[in-house]
N, C-alpha and C positions, 0 to 999 in steps of 0.2 A: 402095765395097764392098771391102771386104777381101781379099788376092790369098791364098787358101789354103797356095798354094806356097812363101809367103816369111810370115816373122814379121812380125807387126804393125807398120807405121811407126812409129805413135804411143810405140813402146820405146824408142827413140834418144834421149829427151825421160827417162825415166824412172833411178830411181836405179840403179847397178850391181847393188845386192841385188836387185832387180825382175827385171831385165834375168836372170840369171843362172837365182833362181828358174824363170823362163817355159823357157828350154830343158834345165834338168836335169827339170822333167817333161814332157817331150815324147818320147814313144813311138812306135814306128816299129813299124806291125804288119807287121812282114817274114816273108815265105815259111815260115823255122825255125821262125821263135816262133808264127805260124799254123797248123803243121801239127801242133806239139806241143798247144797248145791243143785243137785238134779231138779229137785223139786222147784227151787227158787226160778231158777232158768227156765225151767216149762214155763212157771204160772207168769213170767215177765212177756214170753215169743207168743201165748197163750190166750193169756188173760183180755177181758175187754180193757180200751186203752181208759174206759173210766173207773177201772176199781183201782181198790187200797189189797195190797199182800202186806199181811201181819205175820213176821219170822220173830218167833218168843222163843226163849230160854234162858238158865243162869246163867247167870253172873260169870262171866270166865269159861263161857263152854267154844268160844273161838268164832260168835259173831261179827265180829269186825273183821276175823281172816276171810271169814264167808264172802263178808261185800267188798274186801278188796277182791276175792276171784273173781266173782262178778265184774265186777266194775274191770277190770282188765279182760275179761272175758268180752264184753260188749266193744270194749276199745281196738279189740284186736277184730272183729267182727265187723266194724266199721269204718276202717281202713280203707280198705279198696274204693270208699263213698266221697270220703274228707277231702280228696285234692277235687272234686268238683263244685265240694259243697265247703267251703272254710269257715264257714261261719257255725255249721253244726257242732254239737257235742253232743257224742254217743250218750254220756250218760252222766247226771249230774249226783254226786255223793255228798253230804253233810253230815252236820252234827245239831240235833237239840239240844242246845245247851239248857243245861240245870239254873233255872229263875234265880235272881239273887234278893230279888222283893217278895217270892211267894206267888206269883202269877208267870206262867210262859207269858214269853214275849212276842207276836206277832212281828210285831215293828223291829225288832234286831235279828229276825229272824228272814223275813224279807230283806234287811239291809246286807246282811252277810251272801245269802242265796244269791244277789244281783253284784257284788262283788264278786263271789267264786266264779261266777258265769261268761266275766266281762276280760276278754280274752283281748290283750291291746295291741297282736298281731291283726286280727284277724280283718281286713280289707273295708269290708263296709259294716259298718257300725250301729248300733242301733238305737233310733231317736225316740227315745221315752215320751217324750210331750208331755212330762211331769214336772209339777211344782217341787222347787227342791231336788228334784236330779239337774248336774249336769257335765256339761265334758270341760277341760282345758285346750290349750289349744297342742296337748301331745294327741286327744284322743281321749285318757285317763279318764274313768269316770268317778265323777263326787257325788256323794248322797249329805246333803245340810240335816243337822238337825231337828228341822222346823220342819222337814218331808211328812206328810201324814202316812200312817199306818192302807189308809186306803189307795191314798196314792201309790204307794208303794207295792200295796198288794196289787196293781193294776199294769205296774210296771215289768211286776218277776209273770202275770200272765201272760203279757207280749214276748218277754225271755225264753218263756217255756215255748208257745209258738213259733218262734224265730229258729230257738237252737235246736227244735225238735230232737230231744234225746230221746232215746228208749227208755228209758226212766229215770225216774229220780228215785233216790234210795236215800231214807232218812235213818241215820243211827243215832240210838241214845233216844229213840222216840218216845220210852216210858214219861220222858219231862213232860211232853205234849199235855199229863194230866196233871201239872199243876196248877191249878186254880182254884178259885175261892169257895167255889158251891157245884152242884150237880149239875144245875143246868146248863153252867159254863164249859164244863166237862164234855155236855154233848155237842155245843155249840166248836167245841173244838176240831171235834169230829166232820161237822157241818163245812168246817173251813176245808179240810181237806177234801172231803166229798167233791165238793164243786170246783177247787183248783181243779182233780182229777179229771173230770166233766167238760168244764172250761176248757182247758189245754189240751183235752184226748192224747192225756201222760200220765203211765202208770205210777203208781207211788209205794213202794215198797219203806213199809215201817220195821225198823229193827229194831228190839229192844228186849226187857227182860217180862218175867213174867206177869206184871202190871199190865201190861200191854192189854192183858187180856181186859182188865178194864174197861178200856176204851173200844173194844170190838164188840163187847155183848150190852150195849146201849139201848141198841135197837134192832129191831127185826131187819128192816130196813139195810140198815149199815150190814150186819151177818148176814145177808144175801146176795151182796155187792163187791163182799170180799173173799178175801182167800188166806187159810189158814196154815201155815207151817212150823210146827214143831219142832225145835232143834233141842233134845234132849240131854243129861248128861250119861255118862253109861250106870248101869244099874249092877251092885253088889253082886245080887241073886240071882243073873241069868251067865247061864255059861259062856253062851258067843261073847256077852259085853265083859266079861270075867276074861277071855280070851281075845278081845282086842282091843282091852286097854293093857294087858299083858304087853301083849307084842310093840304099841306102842312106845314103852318102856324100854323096849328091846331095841326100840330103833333110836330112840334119843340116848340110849347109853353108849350104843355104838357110836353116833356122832359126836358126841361130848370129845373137842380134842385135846384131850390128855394122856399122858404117857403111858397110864397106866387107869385101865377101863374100870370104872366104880360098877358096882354091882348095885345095879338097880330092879331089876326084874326079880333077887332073890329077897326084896323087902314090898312086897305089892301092897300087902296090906297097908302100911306107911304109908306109901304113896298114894293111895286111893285115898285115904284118909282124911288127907292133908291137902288134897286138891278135890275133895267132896265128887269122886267123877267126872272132872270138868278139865279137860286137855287143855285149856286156856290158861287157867290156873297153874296146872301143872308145868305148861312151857315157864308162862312167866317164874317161878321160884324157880326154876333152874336156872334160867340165865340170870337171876341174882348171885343164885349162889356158885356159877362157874366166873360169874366177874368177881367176885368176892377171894375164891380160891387160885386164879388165875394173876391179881393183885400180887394175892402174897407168897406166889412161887411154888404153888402145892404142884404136886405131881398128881395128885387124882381128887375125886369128890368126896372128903369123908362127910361122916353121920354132924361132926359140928359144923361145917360150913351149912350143910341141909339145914339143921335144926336152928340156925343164926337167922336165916332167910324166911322161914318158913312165915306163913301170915299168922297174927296173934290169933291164938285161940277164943276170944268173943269173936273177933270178926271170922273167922271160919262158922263157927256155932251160929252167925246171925248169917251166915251165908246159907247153913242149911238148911236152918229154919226157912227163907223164905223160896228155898229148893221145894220142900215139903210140904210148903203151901201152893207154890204154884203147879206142881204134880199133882196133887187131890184135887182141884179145880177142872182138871183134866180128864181125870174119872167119872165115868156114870154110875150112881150107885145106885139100886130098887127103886128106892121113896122117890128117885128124878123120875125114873119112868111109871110109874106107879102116878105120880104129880104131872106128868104130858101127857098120859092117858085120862085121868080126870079132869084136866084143862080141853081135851079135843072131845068131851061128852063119851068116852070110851069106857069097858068095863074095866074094871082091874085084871091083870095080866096077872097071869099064873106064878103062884109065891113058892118061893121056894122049898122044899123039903126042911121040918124041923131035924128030922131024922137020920137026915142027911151027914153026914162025918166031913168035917173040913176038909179040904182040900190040902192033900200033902206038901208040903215044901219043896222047893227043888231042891234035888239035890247034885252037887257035882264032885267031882272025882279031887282028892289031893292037888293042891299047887305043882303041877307038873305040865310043863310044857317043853315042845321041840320050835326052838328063834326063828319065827319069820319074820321076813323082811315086811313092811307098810312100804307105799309110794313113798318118797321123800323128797320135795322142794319138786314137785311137778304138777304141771296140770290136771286138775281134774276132772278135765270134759276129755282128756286124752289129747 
C-alpha cells in the first residue's frame, strides 16, 4: 500500500521527465490558499450577479492555483446542466495582459475573451450581427482588424448572456490600471461596472496588491464590491511560523529523490528566499529538482537551491512591494481620528502616552513534530 506521506517508490525507477512532472503538480491545500478558496466561493454562490470580487496579494502567493480550483470547482458543479445546455460555460478564465504601448487594451482584450468563449463544437452558434465579426464556412469565428472596440465590446456582452457562466475570473487584473491619467483609471473601472450590470455576471479580479488601486476610486465602486485578502504567511506569528513549517515538510517528502533533502531543518532559508509566499517557494523548487534531476543527483543540495534561487534585487523589490501593500492594509489612529473628523464626529479616545509598547510575540525554539498538509486534493473536500 502506498505511504500517502511520501512520493511513490516505484518513481526512483522512472525517467527524470516523470519524476519531475509528478512533483511540479502536487498541491499543497495549506491554511492561506484554503481560506482564500472559501472565501472566493462564498462571494462567487453569494454575491449580487452585478458586483466585482477583488482577490489581492503578492506576487507568488499561489493566485493562479486559487482560480484554477475555482475554475474546476464550478466546472465540476456544472456538469450535471451541460448535456441540456451545450452551449453554456460554467465559467470563463482570462489573462490582462500587460499593455505593450503604455495603455490597457480594451479591444485585444474583447478580441481574445470572444475567442476563449467560441467553442466550435458546440451545436448552435452565436450570430454576433457585428461589423468585423465573422464565421467560415466550418463555423470558426474571425474577428478583422477593422472591428471596432465598441463593436466588439457589444459582442462579448451577448457571449456573456448566451454562455451564462457563473463567472468570469480575470487574472493578472493589476494591468487593468495601465493608463495614461486618473481619470482613465476610473473610467476603467466604469467599464467593468456595467459589463457586470449588463450581463448579471460576476467578475472576479485577481491580481496583486495594485489592485487595490483600483477598488478605492470611489465610494461607489467599494460598495458594490467584495474584498479578499490572500496573504503571505507572516515571520512572527506562530500558527504561520507552524504552517509554512509543515509545508516544507510536505514538499520535502514528495521531492522524488533517493535520498530526502532536509528542508524543514533550514526554515529560515527558505522563508527568506520565497518572502512567505508558497508560490515562490513551489516554483524554485521545481527549478531546482529539474536542474538536480538533469544532472543525476541523488538529492537536493544547498548548490542546486542556491543556483535557482530568484536574484537578490528582485526578491528585495518583491518585498518592498509586499510591505507596501500590507501597510495599505492597516488602519492606523490618524485614519480614524481623519473618518471621525470627516463624519463631524469628536475625536476618539488617544491612546495612552504612558502606555509601554506592546510586547513581541514570542515563540518557542525551531521545534516541531511532521504533519502531513492535504496534498494534490480538493479543497472544498
Amino acid at each position: 500500500m502506498a505511504n500517502s506521506d511520501h512520493f511513490p517508490a516505484h518513481l526512483l525507477s522512472q525517467s527524470p521527465a516523470e519524476r519531475l512532472a509528478y512533483f511540479t503538480q502536487k498541491l499543497v491545500a495549506h491554511p492561506r490558499l484554503t481560506q482564500a478558496y472559501e472565501e472566493l466561493w462564498h462571494a462567487i454562490g453569494h454575491a449580487n450577479t452585478t458586483s466585482l470580487v477583488f482577490v489581492f496579494g503578492p506576487t507568488g502567493v499561489g493566485k493562479t492555483t486559487l482560480r484554477r480550483r475555482i475554475e474546476q470547482r464550478l466546472t465540476e458543479d456544472a456538469l450535471p446542466t451541460l448535456a441540456d445546455d451545450p452551449a453554456r460555460l460554467p465559467v470563463i478564465a482570462l489573462e490582462a495582459l500587460a499593455p505593450e504601448t503604455g495603455n490597457f487594451s480594451w479591444k485585444d482584450f474583447y478580441t481574445r475573451a470572444l475567442l476563449t468563449c467560441d467553442e466550435p463544437l458546440v451545436e448552435r452558434k452565436i450570430d454576433y450581427g457585428v461589423r468585423g465579426l465573422h464565421r467560415d464556412q466550418t463555423g470558426q469565428l474571425f474577428i478583422r482588424r477593422d472591428a471596432s472596440t465598441a463593436g466588439l465590446r457589444q459582442a462579448w456582452e451577448q457571449c456573456l448572456r448566451y454562455r451564462q457562466p457563473a463567472a468570469v475570473l480575470i487574472d493578472e487584473a493589476q494591468h487593468l490600471q495601465k493608463v495614461s491619467n486618473g481619470r482613465r483609471l476610473l473610467d476603467q473601472m466604469d467599464v467593468l461596472k456595467s459589463l457586470a450590470s449588463l450581463t448579471q455576471t460576476v467578475h472576479v479580479l485577481i491580481g496583486t496588491y495594485e489592485l487595490l488601486n483600483l477598488l478605492r476610486l470611489s465610494a461607489q465602486l467599494s460598495r458594490r464590491s467584495i474584498e479578499i485578502h490572500f496573504p503571505r504567511y507572516q515571520p512572527g506569528t506562530v500558527q504561520d511560523i507552524k504552517a509554512f513549517t509543515n509545508i516544507l515538510w510536505t514538499f520535502q517528502q514528495h521531492l522524488p529523490l533517493a535520498e530526502v533533502p532536509d528542508l524543514v531543518g533550514r526554515y529560515d532559508y527558505f522563508y527568506e528566499r520565497s518572502a512567505g509566499c508558497v508560490g515562490l517557494l513551489k516554483d524554485w523548487l521545481n527549478r531546482a529538482l529539474a536542474a538536480a534531476l538533469n544532472d543525476g543527483q541523488q538529492t537536493l543540495t544547498h548548490a542546486y537551491l542556491e543556483r535557482q534561487v530568484l536574484p537578490f534585487p528582485q526578491l528585495k523589490r518583491i518585498a518592498s512591494e509586499i510591505k507596501m501593500g500590507e501597510e495599505t492594509m492597516v488602519e492606523t489612529p490618524h485614519q480614524q481620528a481623519e473618518l471621525r473628523a470627516l463624519l463631524g464626529m469628536t475625536p476618539g479616545p488617544q491612546p495612552s502616552q504612558t502606555e509601554p509598547p506592546p510586547a513581541r510575540s514570542q515563540h518557542p525554539p525551531f521545534q516541531r513534530k511532521p504533519v502531513r498538509d492535504p496534498i494534490g486534493v480538493d479543497t472544498h473536500g
